[in-house]
C-alpha positions as CSV (number, residue, x, y, z in Angstrom):
1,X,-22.5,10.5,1.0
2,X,-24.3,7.7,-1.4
3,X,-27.8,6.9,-0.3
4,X,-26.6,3.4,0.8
5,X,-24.5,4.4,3.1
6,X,-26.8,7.2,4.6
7,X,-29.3,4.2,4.9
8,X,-26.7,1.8,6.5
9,X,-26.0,4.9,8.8
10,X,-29.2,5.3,9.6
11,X,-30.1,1.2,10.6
12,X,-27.1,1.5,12.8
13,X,-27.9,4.7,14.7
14,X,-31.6,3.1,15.1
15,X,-29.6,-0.1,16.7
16,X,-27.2,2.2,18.4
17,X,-30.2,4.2,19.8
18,X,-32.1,0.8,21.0
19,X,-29.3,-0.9,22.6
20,X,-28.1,2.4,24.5
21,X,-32.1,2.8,25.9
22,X,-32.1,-0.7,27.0
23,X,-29.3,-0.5,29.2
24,X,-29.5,2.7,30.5
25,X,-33.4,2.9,30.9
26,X,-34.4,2.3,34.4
27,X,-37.5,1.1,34.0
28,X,-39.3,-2.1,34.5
29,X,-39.2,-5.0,31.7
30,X,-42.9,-4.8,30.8
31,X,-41.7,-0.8,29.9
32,X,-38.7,-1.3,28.0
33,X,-40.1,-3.7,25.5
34,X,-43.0,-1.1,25.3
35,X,-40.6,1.2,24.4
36,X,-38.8,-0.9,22.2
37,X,-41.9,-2.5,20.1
38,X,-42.4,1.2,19.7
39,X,-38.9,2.7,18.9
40,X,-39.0,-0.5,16.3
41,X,-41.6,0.3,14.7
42,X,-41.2,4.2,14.1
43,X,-38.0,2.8,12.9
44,X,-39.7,0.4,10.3
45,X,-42.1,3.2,9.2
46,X,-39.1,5.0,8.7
47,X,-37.5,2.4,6.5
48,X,-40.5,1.7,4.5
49,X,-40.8,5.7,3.8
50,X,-37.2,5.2,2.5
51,X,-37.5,2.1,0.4
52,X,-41.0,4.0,-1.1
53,X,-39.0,7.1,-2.0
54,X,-36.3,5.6,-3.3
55,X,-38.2,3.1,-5.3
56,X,-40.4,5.9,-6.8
57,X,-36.8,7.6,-7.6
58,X,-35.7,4.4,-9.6
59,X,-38.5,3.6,-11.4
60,X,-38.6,7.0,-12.8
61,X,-34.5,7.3,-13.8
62,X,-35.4,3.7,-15.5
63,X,-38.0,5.2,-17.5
64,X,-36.4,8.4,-17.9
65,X,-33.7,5.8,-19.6
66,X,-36.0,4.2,-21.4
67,X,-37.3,7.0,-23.1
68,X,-34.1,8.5,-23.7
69,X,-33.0,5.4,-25.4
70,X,-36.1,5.3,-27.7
71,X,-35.9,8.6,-28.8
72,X,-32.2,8.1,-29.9
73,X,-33.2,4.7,-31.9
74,X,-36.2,6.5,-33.3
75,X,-33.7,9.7,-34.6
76,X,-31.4,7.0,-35.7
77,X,-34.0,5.0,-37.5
78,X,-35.4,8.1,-39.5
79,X,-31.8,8.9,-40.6
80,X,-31.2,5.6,-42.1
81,X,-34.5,6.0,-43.7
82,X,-33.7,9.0,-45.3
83,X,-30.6,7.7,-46.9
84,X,-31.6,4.4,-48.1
85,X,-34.4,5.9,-50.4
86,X,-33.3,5.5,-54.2
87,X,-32.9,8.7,-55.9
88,X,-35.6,9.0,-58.8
């Protein structure tokens, strides 16, 4: 499973979740949007965590690539160096 859809998966079970406590909680309104405030923002830590890990995981595969790139154009550039010297 691609991490998109794990995180699409995981914004609708969060909705899923909230929408099943609101109807089936019996409690009073001042209570369920206690709950709810509360469910909504585990579920936005939760997010953020994701979006932080996942940024950290680009950012290094983007300089992992750009490393890998400048070492090949380096190798490349000191092979075409050594051929274009004239011969003495």
């Amino acid at each position: 499973m691609k991490k998109g859809d794990v995180f699409g998966f995981v914004l609708f079970a969060l909705g899923l979740g909230v929408a099943a406590g609101v109807l089936l909680a019996p409690r009073s309104g001042r209570e369920t949007r206690k709950d709810l405030s509360e469910k909504f923002e585990r579920g936005f830590e939760e997010i953020s965590d994701f979006m932080t890990y996942e940024s950290g995981r680009v950012k290094s595969k983007v300089t992992e690539t750009i490393e890998d790139i400048k070492s090949k154009c380096e190798e490349k550039s000191d092979c075409c160096h050594t051929h274009d010297d004239p011969v003495g």
